[in-house]
PDB file of N, CA, C, O and CB in Angstrom:
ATOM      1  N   UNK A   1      22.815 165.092  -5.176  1.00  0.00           N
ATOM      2  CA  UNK A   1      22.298 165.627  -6.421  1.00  0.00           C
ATOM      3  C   UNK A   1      21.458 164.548  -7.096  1.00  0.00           C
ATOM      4  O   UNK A   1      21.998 163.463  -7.311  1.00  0.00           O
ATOM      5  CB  UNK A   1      23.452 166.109  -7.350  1.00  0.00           C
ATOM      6  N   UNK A   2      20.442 164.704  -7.380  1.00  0.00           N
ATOM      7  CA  UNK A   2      19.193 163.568  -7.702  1.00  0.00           C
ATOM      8  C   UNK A   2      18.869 163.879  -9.254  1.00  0.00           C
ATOM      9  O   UNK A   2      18.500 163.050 -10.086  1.00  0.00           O
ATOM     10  CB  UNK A   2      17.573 163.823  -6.604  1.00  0.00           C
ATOM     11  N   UNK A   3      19.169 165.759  -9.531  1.00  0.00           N
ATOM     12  CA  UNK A   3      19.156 166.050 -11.213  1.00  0.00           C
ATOM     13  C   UNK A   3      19.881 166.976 -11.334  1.00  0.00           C
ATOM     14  O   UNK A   3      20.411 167.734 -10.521  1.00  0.00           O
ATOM     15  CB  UNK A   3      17.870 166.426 -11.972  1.00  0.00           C
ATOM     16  N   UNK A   4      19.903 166.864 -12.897  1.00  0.00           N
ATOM     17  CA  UNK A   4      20.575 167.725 -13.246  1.00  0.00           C
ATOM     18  C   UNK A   4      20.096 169.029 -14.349  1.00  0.00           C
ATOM     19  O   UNK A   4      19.220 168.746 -15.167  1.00  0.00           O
ATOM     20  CB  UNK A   4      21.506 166.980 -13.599  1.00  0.00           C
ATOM     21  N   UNK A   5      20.506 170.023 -14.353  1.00  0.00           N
ATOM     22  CA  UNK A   5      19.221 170.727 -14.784  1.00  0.00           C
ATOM     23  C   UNK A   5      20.367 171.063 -16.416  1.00  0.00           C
ATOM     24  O   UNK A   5      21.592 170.946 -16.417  1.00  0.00           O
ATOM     25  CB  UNK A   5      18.458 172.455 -13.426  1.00  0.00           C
ATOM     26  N   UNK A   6      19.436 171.512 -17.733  1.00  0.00           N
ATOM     27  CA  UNK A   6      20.114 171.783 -18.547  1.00  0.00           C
ATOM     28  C   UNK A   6      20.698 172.736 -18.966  1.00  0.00           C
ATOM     29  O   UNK A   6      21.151 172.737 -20.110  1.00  0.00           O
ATOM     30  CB  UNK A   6      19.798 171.533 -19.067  1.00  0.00           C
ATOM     31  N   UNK A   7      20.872 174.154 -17.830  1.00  0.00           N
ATOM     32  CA  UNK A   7      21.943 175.227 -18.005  1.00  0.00           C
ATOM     33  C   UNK A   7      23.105 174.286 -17.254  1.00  0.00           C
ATOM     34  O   UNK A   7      24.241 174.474 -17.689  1.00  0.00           O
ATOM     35  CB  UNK A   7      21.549 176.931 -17.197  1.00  0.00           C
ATOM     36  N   UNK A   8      22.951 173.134 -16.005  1.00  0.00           N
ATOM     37  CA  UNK A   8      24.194 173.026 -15.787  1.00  0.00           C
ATOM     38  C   UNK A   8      24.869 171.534 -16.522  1.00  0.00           C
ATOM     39  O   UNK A   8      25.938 170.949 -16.350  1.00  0.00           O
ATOM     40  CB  UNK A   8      24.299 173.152 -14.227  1.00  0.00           C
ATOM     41  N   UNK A   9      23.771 171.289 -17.335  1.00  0.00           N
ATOM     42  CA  UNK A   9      24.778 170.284 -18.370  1.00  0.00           C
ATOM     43  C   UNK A   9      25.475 171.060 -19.590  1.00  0.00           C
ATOM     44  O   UNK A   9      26.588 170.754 -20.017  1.00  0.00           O
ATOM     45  CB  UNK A   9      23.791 168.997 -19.161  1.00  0.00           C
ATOM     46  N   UNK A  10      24.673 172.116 -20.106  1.00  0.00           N
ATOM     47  CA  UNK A  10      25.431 172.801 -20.576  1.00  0.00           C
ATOM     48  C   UNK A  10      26.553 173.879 -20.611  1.00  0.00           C
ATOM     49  O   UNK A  10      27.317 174.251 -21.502  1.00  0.00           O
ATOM     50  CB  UNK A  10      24.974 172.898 -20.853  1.00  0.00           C
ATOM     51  N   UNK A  11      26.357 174.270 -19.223  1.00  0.00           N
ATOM     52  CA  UNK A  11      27.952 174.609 -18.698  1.00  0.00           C
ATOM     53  C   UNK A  11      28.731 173.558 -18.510  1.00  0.00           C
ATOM     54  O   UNK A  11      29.780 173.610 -19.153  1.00  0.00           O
ATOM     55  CB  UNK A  11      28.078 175.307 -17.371  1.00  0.00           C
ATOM     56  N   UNK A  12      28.607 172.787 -17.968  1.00  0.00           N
ATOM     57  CA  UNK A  12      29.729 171.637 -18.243  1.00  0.00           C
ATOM     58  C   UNK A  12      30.432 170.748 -19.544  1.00  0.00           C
ATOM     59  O   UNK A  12      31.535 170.203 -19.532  1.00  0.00           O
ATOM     60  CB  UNK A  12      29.258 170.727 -17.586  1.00  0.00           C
ATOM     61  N   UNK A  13      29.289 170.788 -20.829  1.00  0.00           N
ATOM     62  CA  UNK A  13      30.028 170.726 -21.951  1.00  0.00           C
ATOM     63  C   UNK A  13      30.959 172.293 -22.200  1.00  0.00           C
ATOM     64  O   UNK A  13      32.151 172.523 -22.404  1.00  0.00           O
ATOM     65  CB  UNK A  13      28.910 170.346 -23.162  1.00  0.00           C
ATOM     66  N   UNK A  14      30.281 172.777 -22.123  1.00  0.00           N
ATOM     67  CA  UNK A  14      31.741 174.386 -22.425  1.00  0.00           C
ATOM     68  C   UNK A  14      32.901 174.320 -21.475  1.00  0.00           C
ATOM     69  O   UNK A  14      33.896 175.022 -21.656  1.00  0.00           O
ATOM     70  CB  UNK A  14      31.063 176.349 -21.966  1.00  0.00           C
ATOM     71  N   UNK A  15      32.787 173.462 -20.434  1.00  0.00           N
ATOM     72  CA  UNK A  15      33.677 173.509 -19.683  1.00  0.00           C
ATOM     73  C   UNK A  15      34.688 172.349 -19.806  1.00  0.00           C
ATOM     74  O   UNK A  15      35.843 172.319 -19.382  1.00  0.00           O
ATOM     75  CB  UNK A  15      33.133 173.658 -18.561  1.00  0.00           C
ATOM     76  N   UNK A  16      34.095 171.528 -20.387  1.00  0.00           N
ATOM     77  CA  UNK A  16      34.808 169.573 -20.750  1.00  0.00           C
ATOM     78  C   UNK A  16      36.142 170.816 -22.302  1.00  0.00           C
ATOM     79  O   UNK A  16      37.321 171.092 -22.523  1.00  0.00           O
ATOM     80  CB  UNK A  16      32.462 167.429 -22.153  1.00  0.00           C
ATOM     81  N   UNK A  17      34.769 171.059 -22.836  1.00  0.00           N
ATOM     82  CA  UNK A  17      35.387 171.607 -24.509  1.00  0.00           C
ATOM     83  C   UNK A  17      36.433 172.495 -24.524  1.00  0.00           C
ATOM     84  O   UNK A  17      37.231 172.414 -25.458  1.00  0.00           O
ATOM     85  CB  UNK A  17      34.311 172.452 -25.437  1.00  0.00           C
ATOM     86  N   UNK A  18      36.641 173.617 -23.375  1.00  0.00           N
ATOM     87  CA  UNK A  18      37.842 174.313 -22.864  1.00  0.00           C
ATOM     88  C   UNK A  18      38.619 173.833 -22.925  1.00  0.00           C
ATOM     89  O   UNK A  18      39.502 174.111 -23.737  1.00  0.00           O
ATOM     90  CB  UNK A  18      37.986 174.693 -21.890  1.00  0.00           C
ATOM     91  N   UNK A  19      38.695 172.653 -21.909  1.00  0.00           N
ATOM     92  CA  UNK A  19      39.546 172.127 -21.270  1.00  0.00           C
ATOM     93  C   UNK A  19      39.992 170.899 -22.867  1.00  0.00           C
ATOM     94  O   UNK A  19      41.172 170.550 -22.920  1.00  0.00           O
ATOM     95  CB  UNK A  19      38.841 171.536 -19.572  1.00  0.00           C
ATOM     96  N   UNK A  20      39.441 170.593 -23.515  1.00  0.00           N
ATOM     97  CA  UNK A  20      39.743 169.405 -24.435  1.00  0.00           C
ATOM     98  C   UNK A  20      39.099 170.034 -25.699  1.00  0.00           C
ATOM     99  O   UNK A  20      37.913 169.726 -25.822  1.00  0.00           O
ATOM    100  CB  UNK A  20      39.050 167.823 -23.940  1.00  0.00           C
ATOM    101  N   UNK A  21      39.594 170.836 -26.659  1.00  0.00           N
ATOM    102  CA  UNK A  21      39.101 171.847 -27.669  1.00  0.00           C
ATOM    103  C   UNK A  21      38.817 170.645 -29.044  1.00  0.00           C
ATOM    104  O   UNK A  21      39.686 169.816 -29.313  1.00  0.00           O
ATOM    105  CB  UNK A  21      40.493 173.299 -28.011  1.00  0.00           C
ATOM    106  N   UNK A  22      37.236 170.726 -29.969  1.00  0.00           N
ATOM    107  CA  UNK A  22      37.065 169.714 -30.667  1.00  0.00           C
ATOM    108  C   UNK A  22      38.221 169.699 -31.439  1.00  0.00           C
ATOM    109  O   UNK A  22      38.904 170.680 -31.736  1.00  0.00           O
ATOM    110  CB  UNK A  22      35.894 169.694 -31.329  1.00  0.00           C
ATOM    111  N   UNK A  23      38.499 167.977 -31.900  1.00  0.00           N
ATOM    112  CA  UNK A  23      39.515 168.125 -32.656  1.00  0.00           C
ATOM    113  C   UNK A  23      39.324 167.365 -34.556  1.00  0.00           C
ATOM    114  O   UNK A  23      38.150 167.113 -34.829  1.00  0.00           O
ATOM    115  CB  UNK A  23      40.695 167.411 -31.625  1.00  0.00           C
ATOM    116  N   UNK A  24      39.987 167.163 -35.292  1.00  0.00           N
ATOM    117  CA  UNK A  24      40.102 166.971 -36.240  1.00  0.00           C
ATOM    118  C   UNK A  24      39.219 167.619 -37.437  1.00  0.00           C
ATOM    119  O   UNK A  24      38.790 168.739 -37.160  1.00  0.00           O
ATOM    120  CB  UNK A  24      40.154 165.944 -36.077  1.00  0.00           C
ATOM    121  N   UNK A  25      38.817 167.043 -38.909  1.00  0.00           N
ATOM    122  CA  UNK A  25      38.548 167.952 -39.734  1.00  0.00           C
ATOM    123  C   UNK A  25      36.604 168.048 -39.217  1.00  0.00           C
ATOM    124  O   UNK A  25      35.719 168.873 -39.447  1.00  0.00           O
ATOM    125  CB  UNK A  25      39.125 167.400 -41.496  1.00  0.00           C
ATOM    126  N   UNK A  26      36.658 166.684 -38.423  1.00  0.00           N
ATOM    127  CA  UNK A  26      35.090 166.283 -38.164  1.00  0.00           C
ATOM    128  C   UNK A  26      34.591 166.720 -36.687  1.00  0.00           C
ATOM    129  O   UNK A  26      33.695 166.105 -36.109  1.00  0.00           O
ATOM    130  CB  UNK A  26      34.881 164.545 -38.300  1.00  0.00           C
ATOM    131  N   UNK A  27      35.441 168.154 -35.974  1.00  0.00           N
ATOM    132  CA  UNK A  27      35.467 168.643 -35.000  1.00  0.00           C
ATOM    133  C   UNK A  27      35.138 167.961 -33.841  1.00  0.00           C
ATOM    134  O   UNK A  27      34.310 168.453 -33.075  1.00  0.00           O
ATOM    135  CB  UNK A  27      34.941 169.494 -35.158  1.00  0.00           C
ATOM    136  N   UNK A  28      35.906 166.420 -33.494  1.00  0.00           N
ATOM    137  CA  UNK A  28      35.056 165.398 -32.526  1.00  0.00           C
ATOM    138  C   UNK A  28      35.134 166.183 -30.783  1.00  0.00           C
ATOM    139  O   UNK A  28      36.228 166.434 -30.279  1.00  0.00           O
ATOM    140  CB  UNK A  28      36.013 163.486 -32.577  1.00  0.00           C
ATOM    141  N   UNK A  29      34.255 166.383 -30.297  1.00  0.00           N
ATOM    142  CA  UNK A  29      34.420 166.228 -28.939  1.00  0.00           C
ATOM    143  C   UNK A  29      35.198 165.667 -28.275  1.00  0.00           C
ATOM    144  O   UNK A  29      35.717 164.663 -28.763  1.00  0.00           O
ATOM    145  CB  UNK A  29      33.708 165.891 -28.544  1.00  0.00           C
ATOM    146  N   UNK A  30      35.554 166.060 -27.013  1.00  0.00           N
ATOM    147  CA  UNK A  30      36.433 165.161 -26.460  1.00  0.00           C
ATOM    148  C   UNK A  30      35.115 164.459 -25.244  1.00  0.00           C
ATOM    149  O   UNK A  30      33.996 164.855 -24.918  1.00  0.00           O
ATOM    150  CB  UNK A  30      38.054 166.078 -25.753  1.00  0.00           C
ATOM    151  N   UNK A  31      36.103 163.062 -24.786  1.00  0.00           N
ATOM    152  CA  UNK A  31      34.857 162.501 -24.278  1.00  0.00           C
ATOM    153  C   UNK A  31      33.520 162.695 -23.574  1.00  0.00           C
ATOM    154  O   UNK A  31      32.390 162.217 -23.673  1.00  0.00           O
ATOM    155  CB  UNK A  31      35.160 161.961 -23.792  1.00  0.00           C
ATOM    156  N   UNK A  32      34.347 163.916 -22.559  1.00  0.00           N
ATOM    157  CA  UNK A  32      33.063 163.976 -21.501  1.00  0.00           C
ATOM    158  C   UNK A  32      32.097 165.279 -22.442  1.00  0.00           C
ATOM    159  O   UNK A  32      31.148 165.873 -21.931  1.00  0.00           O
ATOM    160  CB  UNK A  32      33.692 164.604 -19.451  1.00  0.00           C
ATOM    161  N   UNK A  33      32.390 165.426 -23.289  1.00  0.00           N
ATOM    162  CA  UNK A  33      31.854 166.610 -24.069  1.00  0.00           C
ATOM    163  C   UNK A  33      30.732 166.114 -24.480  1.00  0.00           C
ATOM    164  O   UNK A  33      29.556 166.478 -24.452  1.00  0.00           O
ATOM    165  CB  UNK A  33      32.667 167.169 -25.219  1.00  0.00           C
ATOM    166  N   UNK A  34      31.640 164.688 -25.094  1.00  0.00           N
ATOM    167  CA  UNK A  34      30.358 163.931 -26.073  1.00  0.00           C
ATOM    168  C   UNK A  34      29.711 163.505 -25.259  1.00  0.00           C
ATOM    169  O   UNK A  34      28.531 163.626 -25.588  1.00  0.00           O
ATOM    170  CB  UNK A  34      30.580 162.755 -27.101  1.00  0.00           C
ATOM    171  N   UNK A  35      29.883 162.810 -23.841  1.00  0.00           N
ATOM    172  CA  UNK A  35      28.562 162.041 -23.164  1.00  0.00           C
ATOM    173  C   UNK A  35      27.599 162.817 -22.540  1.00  0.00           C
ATOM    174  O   UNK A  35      26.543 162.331 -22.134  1.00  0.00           O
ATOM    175  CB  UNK A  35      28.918 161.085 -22.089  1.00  0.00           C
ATOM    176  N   UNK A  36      27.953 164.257 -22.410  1.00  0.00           N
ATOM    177  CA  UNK A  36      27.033 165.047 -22.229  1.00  0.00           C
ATOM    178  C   UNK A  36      26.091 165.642 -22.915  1.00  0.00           C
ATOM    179  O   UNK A  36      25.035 166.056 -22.438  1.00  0.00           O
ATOM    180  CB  UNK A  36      27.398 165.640 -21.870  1.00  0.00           C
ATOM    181  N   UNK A  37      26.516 165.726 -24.336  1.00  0.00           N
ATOM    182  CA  UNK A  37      25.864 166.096 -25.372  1.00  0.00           C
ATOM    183  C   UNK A  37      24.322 165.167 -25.769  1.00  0.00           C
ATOM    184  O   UNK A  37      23.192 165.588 -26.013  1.00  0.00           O
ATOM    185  CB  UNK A  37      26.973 166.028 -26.432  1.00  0.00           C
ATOM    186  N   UNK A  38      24.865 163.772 -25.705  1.00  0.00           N
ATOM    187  CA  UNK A  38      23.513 163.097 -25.793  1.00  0.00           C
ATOM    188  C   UNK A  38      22.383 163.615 -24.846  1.00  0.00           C
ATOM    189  O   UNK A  38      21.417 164.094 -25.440  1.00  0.00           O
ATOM    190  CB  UNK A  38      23.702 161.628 -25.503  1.00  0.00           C
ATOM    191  N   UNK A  39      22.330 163.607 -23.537  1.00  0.00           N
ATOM    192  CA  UNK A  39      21.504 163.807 -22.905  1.00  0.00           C
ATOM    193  C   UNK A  39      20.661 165.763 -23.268  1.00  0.00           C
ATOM    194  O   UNK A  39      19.562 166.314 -23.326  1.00  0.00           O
ATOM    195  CB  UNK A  39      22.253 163.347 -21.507  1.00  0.00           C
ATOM    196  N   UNK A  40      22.107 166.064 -23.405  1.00  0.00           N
ATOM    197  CA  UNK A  40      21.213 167.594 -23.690  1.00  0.00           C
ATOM    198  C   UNK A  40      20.773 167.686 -24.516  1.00  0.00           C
ATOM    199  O   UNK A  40      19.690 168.262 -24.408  1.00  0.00           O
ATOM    200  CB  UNK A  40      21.664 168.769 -23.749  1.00  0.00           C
ATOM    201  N   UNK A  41      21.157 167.258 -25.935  1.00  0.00           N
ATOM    202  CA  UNK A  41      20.330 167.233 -27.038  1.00  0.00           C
ATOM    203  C   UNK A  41      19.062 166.245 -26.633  1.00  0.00           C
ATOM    204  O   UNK A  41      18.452 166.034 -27.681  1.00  0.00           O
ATOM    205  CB  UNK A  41      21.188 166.742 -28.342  1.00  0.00           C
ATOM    206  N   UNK A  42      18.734 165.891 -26.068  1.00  0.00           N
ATOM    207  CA  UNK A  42      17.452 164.731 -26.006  1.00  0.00           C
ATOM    208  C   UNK A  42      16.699 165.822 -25.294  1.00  0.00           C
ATOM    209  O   UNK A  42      15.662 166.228 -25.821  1.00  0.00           O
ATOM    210  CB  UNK A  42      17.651 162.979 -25.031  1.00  0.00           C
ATOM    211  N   UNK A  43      17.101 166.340 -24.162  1.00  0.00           N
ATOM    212  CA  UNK A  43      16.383 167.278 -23.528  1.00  0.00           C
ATOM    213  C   UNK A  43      15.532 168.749 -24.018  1.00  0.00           C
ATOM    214  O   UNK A  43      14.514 169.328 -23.638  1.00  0.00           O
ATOM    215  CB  UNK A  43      17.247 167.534 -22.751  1.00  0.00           C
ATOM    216  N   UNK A  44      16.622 168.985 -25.124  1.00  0.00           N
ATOM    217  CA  UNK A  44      15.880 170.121 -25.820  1.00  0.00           C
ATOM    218  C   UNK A  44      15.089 169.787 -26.579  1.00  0.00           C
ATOM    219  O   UNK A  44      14.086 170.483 -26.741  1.00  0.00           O
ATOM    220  CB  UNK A  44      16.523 170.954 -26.473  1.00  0.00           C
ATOM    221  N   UNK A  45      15.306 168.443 -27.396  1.00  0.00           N
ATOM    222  CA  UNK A  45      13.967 167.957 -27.964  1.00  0.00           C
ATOM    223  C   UNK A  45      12.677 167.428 -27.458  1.00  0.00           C
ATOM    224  O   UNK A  45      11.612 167.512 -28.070  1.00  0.00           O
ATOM    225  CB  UNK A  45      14.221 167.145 -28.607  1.00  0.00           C
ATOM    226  N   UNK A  46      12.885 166.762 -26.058  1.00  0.00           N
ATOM    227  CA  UNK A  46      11.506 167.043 -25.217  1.00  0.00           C
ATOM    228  C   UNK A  46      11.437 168.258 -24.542  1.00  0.00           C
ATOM    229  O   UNK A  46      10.641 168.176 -23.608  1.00  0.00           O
ATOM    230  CB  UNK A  46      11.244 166.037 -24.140  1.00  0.00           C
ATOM    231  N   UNK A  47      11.872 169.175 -24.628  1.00  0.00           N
ATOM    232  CA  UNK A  47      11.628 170.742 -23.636  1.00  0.00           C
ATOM    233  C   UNK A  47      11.849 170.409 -22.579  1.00  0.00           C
ATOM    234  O   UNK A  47      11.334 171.237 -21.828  1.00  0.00           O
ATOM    235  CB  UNK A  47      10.212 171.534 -23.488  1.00  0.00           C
ATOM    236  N   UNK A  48      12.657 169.146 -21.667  1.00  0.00           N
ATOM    237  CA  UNK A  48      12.424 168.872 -20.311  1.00  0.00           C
ATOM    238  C   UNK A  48      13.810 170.101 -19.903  1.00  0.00           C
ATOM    239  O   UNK A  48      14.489 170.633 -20.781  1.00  0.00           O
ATOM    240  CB  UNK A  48      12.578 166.901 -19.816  1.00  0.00           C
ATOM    241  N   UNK A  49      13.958 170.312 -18.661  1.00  0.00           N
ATOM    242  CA  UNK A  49      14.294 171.335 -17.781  1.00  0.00           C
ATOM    243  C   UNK A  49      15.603 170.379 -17.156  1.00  0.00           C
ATOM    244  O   UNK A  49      16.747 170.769 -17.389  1.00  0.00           O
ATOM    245  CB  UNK A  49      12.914 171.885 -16.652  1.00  0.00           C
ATOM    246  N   UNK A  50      15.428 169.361 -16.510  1.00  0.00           N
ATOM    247  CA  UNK A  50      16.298 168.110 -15.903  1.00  0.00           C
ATOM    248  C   UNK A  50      16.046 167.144 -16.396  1.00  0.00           C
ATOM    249  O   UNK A  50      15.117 166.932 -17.175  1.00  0.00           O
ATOM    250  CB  UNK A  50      16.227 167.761 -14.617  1.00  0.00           C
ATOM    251  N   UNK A  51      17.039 166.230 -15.917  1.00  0.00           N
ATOM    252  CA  UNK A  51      16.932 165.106 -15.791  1.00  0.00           C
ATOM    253  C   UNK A  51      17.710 164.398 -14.720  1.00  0.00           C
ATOM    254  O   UNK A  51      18.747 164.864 -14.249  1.00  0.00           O
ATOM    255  CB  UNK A  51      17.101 164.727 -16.852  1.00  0.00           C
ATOM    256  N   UNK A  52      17.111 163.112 -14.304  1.00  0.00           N
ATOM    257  CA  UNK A  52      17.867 162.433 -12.892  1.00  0.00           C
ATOM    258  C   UNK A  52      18.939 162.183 -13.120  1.00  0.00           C
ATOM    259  O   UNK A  52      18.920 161.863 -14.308  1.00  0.00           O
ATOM    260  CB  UNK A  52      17.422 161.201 -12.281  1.00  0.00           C
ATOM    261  N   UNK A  53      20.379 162.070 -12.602  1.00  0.00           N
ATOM    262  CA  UNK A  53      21.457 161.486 -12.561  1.00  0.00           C
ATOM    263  C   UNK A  53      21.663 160.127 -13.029  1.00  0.00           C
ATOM    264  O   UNK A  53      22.518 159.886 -13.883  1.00  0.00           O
ATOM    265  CB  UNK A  53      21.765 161.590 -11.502  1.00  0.00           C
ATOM    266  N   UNK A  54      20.917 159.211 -12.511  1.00  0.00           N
ATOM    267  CA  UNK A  54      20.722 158.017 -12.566  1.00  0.00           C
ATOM    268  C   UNK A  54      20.419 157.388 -14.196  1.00  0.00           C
ATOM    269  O   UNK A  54      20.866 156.290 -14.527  1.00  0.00           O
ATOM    270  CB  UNK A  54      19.661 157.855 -11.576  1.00  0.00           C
ATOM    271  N   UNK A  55      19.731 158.114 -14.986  1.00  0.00           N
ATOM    272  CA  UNK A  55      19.861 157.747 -16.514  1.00  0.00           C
ATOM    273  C   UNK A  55      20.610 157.794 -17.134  1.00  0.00           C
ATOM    274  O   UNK A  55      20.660 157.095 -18.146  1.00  0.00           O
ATOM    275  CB  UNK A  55      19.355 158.133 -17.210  1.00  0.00           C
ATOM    276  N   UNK A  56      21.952 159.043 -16.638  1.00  0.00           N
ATOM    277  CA  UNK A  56      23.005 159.401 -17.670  1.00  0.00           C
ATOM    278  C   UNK A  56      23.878 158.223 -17.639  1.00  0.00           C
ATOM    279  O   UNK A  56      24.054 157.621 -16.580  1.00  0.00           O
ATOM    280  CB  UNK A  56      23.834 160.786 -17.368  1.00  0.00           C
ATOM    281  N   UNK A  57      24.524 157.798 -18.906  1.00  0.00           N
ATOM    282  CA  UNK A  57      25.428 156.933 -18.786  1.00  0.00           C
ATOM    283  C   UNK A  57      26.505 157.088 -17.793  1.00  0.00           C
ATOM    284  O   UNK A  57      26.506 158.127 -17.133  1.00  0.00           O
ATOM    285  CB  UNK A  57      25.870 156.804 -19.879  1.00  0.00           C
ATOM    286  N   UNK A  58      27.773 155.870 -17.513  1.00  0.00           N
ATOM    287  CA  UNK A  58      28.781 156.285 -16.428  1.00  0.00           C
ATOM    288  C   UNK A  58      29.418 157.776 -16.555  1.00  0.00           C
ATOM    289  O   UNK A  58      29.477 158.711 -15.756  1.00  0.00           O
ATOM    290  CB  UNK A  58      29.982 155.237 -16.465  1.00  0.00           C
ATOM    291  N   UNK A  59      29.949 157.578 -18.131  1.00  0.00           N
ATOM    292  CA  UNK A  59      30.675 158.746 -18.933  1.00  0.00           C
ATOM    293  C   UNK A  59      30.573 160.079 -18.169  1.00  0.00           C
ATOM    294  O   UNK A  59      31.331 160.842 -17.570  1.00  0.00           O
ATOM    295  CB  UNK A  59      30.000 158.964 -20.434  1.00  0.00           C
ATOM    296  N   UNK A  60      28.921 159.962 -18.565  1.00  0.00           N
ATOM    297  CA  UNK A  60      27.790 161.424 -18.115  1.00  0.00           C
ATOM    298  C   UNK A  60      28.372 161.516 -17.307  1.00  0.00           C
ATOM    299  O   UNK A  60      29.461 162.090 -17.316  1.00  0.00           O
ATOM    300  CB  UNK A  60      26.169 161.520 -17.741  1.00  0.00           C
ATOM    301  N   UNK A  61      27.788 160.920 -16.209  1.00  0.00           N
ATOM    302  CA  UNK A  61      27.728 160.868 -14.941  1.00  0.00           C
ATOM    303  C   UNK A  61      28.753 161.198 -14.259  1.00  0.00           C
ATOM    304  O   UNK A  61      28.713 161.930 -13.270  1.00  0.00           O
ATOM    305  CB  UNK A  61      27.403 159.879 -14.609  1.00  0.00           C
ATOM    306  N   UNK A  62      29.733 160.699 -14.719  1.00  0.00           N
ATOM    307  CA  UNK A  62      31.296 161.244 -14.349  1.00  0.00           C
ATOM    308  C   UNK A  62      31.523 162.381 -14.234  1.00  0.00           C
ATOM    309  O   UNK A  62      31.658 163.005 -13.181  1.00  0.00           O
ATOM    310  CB  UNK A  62      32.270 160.996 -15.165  1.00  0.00           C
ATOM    311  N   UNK A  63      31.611 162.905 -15.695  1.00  0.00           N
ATOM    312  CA  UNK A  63      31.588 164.045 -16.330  1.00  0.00           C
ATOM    313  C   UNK A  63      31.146 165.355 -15.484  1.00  0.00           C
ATOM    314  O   UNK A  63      31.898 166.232 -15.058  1.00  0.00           O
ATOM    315  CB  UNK A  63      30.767 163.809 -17.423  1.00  0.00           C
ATOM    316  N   UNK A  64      29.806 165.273 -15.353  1.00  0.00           N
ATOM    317  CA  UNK A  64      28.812 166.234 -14.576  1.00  0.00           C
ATOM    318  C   UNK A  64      29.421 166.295 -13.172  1.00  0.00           C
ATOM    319  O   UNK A  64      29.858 167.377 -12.781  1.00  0.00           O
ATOM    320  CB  UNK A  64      27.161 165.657 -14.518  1.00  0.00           C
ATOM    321  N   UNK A  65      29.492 165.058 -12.272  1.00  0.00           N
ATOM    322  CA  UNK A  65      30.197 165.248 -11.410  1.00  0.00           C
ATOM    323  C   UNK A  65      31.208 166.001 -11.111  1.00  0.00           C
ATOM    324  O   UNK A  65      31.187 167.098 -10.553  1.00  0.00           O
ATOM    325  CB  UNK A  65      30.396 164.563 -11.278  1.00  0.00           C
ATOM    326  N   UNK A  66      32.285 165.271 -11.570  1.00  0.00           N
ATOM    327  CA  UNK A  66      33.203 166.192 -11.780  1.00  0.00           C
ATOM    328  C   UNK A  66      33.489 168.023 -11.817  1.00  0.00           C
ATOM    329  O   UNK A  66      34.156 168.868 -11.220  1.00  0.00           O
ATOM    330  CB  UNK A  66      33.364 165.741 -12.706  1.00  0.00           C
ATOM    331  N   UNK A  67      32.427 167.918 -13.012  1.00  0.00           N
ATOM    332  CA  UNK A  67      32.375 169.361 -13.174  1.00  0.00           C
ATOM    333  C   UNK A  67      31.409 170.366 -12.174  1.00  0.00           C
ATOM    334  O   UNK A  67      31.384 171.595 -12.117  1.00  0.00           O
ATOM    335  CB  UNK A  67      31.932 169.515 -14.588  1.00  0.00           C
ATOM    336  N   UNK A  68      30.720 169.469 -11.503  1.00  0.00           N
ATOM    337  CA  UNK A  68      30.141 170.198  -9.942  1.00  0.00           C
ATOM    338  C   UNK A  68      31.300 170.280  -9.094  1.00  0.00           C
ATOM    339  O   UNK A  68      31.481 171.372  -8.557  1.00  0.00           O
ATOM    340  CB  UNK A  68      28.901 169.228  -8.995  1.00  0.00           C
ATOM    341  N   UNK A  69      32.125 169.358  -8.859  1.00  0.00           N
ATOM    342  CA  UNK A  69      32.751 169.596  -8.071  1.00  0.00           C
ATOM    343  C   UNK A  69      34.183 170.646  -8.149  1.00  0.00           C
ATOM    344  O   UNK A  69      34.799 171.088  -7.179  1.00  0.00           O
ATOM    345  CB  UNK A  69      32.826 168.477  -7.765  1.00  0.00           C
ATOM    346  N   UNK A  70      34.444 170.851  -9.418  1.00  0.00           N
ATOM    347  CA  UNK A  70      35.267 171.877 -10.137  1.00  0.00           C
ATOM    348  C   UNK A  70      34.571 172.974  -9.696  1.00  0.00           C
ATOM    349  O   UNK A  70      35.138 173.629  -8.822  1.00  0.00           O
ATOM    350  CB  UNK A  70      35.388 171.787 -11.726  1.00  0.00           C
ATOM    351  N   UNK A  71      33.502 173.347 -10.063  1.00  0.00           N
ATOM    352  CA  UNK A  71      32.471 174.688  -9.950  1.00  0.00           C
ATOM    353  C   UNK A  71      32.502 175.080  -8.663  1.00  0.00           C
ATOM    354  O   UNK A  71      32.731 176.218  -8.253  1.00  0.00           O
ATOM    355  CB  UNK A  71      30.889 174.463 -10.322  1.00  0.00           C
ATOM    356  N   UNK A  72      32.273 174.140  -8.050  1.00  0.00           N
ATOM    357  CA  UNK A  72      32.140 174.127  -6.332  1.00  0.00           C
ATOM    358  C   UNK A  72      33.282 175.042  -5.571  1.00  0.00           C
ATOM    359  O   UNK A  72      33.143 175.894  -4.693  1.00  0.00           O
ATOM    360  CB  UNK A  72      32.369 172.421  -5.704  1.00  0.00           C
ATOM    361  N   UNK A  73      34.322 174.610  -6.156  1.00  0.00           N
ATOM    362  CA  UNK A  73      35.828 174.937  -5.252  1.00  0.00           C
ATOM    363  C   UNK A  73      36.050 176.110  -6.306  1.00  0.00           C
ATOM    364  O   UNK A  73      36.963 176.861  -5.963  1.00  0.00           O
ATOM    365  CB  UNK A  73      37.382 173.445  -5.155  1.00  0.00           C
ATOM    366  N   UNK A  74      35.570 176.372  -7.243  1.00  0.00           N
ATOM    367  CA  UNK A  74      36.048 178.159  -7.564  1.00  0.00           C
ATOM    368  C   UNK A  74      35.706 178.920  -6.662  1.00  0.00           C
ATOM    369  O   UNK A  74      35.956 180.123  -6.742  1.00  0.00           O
ATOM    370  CB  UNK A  74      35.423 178.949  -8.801  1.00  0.00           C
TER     371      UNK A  74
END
């Protein structure tokens, strides 16, 4: 996987947020929620479609992984 496109970063924050529902009065994300969030919000503000793997922080990167490979085995 070389990118990642932004319907599937944003299925994977709904899917981090399921799994880890925001919490307190300041509704925080739970981690992989939040490291995904940076990149998608950046993306909708340039209109880009993807982005490479390789920019997202570890967090991201984790994160996304992960959640391909969750997706995968349904």
């Amino acid at each position: 996987m070389l990118y990642v496109s932004i319907q599937e970063l944003e299925a994977a924050i709904n899917y981090w947020r399921g799994q880890s529902p925001a919490e307190g009065e300041e509704l925080r994300l739970c981690p992989e929620a939040s490291a995904l969030a940076k990149p998608y919000a950046l993306m909708i503000v340039q209109g880009a479609q993807r982005v490479p793997v390789d920019v997202l922080d570890e967090l991201a990167r984790t994160a996304i992984q992960k959640f391909i490979k969750i997706s995968q085995n349904l």
